[in-house]
N, CA, C and O atoms as a GROMACS GRO file, in nm:
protein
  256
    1UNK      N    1   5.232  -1.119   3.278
    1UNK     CA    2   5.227  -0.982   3.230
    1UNK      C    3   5.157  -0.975   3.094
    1UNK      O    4   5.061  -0.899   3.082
    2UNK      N    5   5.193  -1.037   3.008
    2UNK     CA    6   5.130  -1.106   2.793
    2UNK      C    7   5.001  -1.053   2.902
    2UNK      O    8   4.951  -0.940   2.907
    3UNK      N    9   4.962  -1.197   3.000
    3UNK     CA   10   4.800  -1.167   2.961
    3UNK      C   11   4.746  -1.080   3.051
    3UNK      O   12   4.636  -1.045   3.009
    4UNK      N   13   4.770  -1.033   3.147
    4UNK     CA   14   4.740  -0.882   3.197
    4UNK      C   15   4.705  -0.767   3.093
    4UNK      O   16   4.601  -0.704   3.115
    5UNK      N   17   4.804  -0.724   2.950
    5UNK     CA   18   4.789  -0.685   2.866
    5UNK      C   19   4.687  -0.721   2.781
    5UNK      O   20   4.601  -0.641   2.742
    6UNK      N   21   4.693  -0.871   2.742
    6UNK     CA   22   4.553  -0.839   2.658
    6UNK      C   23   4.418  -0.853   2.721
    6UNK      O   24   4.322  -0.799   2.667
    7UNK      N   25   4.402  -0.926   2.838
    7UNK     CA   26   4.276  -0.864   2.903
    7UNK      C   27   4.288  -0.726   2.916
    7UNK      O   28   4.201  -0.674   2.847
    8UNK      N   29   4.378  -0.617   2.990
    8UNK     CA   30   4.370  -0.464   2.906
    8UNK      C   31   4.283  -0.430   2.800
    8UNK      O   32   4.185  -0.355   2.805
    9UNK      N   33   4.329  -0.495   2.702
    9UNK     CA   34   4.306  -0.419   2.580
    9UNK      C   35   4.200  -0.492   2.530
    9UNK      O   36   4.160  -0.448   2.422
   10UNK      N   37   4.121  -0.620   2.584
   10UNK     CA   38   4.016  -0.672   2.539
   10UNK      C   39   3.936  -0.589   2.637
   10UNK      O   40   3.860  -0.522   2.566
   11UNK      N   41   3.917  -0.562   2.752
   11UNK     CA   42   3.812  -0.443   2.842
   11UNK      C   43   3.814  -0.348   2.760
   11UNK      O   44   3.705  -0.324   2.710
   12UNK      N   45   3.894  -0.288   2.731
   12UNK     CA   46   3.902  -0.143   2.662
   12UNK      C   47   3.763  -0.158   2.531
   12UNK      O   48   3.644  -0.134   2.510
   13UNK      N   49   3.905  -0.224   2.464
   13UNK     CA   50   3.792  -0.308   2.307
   13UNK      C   51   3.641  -0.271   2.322
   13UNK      O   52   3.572  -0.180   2.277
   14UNK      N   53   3.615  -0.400   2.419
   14UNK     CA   54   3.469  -0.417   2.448
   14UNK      C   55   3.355  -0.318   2.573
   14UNK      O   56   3.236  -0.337   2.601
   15UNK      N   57   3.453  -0.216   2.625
   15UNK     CA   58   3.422  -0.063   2.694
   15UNK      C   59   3.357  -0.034   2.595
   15UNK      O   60   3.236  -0.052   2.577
   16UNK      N   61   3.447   0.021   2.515
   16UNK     CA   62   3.430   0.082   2.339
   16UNK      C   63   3.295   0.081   2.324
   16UNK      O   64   3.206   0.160   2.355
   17UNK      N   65   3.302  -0.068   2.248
   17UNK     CA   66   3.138  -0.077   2.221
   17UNK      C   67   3.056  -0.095   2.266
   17UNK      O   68   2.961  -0.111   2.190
   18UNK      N   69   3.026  -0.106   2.415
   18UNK     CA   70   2.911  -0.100   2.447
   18UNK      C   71   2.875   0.075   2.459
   18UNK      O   72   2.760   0.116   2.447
   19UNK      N   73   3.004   0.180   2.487
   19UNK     CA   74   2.977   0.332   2.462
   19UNK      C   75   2.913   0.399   2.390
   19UNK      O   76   2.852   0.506   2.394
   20UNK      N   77   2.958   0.244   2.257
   20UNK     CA   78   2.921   0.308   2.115
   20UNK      C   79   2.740   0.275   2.061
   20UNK      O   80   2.656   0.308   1.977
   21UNK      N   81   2.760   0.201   2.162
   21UNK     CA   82   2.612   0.122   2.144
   21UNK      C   83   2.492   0.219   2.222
   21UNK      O   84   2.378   0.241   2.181
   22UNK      N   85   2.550   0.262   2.332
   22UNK     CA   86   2.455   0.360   2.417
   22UNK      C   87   2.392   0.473   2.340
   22UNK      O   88   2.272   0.502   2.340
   23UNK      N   89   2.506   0.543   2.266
   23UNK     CA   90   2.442   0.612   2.166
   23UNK      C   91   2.311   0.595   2.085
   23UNK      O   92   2.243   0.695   2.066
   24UNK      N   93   2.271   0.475   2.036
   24UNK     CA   94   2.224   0.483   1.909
   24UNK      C   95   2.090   0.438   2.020
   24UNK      O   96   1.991   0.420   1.948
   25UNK      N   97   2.051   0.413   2.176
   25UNK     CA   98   1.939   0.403   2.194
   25UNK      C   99   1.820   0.393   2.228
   25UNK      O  100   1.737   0.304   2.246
   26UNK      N  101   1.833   0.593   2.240
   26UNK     CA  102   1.818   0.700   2.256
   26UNK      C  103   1.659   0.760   2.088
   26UNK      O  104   1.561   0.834   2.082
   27UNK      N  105   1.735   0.664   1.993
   27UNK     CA  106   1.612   0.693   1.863
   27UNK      C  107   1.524   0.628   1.842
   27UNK      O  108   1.533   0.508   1.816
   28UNK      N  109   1.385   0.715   1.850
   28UNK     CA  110   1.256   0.649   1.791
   28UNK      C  111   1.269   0.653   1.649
   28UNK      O  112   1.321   0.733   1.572
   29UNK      N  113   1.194   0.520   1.632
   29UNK     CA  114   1.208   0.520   1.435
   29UNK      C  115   1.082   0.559   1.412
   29UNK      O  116   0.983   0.562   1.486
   30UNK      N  117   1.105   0.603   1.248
   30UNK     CA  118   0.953   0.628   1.222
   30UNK      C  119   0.840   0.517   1.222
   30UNK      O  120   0.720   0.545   1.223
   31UNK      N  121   0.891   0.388   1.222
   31UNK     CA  122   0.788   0.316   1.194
   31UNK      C  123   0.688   0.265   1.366
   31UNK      O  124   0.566   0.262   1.379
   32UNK      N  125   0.781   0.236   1.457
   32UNK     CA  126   0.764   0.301   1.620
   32UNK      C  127   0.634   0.414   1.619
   32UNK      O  128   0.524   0.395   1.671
   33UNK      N  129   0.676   0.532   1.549
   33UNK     CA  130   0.601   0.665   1.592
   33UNK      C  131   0.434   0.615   1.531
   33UNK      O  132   0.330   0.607   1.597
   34UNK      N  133   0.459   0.585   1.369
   34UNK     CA  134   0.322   0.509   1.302
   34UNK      C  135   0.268   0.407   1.392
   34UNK      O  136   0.153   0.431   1.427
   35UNK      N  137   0.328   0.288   1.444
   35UNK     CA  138   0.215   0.222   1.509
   35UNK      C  139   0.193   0.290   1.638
   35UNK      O  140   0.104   0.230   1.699
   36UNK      N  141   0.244   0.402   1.712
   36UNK     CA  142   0.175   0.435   1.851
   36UNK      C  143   0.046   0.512   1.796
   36UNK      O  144  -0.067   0.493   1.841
   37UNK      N  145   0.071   0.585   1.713
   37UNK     CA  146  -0.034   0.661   1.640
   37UNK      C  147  -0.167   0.574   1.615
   37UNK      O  148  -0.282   0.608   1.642
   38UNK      N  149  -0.121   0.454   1.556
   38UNK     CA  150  -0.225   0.401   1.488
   38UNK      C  151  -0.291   0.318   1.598
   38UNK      O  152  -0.400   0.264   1.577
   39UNK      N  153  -0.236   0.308   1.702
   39UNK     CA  154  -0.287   0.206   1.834
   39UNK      C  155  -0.426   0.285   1.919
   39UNK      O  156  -0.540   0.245   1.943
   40UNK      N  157  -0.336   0.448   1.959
   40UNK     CA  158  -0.396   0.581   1.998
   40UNK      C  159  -0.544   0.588   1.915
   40UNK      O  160  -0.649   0.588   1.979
   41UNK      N  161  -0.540   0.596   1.730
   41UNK     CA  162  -0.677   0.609   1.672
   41UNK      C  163  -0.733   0.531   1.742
   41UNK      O  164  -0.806   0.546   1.840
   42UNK      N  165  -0.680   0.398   1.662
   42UNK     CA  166  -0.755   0.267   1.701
   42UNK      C  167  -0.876   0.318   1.854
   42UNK      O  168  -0.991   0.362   1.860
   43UNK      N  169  -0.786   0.285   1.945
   43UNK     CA  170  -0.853   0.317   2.069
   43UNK      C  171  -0.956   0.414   2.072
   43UNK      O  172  -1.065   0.395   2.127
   44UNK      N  173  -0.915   0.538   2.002
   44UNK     CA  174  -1.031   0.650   2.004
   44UNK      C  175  -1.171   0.606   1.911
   44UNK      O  176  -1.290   0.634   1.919
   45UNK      N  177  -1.115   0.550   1.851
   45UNK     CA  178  -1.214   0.491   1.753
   45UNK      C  179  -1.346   0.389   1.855
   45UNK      O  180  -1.467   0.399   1.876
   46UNK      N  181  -1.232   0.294   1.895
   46UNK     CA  182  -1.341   0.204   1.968
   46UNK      C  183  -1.403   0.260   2.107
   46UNK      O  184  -1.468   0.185   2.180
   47UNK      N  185  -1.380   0.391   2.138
   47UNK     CA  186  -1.400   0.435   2.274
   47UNK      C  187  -1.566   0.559   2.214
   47UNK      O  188  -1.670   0.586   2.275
   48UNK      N  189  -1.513   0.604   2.073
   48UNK     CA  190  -1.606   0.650   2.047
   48UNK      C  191  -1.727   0.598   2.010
   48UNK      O  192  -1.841   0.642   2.021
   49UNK      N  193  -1.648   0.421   1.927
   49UNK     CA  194  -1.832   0.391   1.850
   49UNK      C  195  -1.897   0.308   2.033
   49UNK      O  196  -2.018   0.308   2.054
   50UNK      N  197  -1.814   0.258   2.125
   50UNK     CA  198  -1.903   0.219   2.275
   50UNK      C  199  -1.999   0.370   2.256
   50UNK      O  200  -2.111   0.389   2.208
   51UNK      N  201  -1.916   0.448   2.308
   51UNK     CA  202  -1.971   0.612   2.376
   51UNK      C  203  -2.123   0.621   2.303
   51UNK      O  204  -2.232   0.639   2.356
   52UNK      N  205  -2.096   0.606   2.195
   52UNK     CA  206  -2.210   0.634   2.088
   52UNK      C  207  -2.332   0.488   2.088
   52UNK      O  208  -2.451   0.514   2.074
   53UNK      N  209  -2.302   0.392   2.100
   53UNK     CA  210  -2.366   0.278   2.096
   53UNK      C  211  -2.473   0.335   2.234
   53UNK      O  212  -2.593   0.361   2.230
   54UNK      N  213  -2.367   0.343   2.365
   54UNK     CA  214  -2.470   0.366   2.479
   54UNK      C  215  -2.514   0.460   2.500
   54UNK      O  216  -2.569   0.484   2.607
   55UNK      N  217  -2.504   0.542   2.406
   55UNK     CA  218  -2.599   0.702   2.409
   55UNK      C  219  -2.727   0.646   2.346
   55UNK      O  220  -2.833   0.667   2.404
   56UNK      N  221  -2.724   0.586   2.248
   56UNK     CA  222  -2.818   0.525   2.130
   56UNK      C  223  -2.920   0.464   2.230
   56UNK      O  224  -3.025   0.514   2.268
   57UNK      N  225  -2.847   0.308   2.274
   57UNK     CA  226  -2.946   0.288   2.362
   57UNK      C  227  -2.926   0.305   2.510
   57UNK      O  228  -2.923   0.204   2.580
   58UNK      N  229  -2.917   0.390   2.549
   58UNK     CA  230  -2.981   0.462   2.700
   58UNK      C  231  -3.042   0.432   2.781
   58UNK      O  232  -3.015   0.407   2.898
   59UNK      N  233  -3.167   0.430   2.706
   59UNK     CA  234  -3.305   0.433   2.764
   59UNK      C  235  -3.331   0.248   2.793
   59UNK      O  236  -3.382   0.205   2.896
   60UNK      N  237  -3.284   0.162   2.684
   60UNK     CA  238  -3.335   0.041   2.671
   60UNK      C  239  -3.210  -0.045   2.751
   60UNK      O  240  -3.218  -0.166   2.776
   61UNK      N  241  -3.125   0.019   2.776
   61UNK     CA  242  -2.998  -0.050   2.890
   61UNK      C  243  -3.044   0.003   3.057
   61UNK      O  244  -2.974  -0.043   3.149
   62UNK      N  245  -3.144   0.085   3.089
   62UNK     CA  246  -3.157   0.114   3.228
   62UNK      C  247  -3.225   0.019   3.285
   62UNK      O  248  -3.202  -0.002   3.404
   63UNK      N  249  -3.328  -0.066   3.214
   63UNK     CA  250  -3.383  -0.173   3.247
   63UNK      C  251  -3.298  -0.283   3.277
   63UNK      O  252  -3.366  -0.371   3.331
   64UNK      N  253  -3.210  -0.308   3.268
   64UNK     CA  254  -3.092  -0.422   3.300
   64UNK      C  255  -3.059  -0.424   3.469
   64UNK      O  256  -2.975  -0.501   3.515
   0.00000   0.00000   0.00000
């Protein structure tokens, strides 16, 4: 019966916190939000100087 009880109350215990734990994750941090941002430029960045490179040369890449 002793240990019926404290397995009880050690489930409970450790119910608890994992409840308590679910909570917290659910939040983006700010520093998360800065690097998706900075990944997103990044990318636009390198999507724009290609875009622009093969506008430039056009004419001298159809020969390939």
């Amino acid at each position: 019966m002793k240990l019926a009880v404290r397995l009880s109350v050690a489930l409970r215990s450790h119910w608890q916190t994992i409840k308590d734990q679910e909570k917290d994750r659910g939040d983006i941090s700010i520093t998360t939000i800065i690097i998706w941002v900075a990944a997103v430029a990044g990318a636009l960045v390198i999507a724009g100087t290609i875009g622009v490179v093969v506008t430039k040369y056009n004419g001298k890449l159809s020969g390939i």
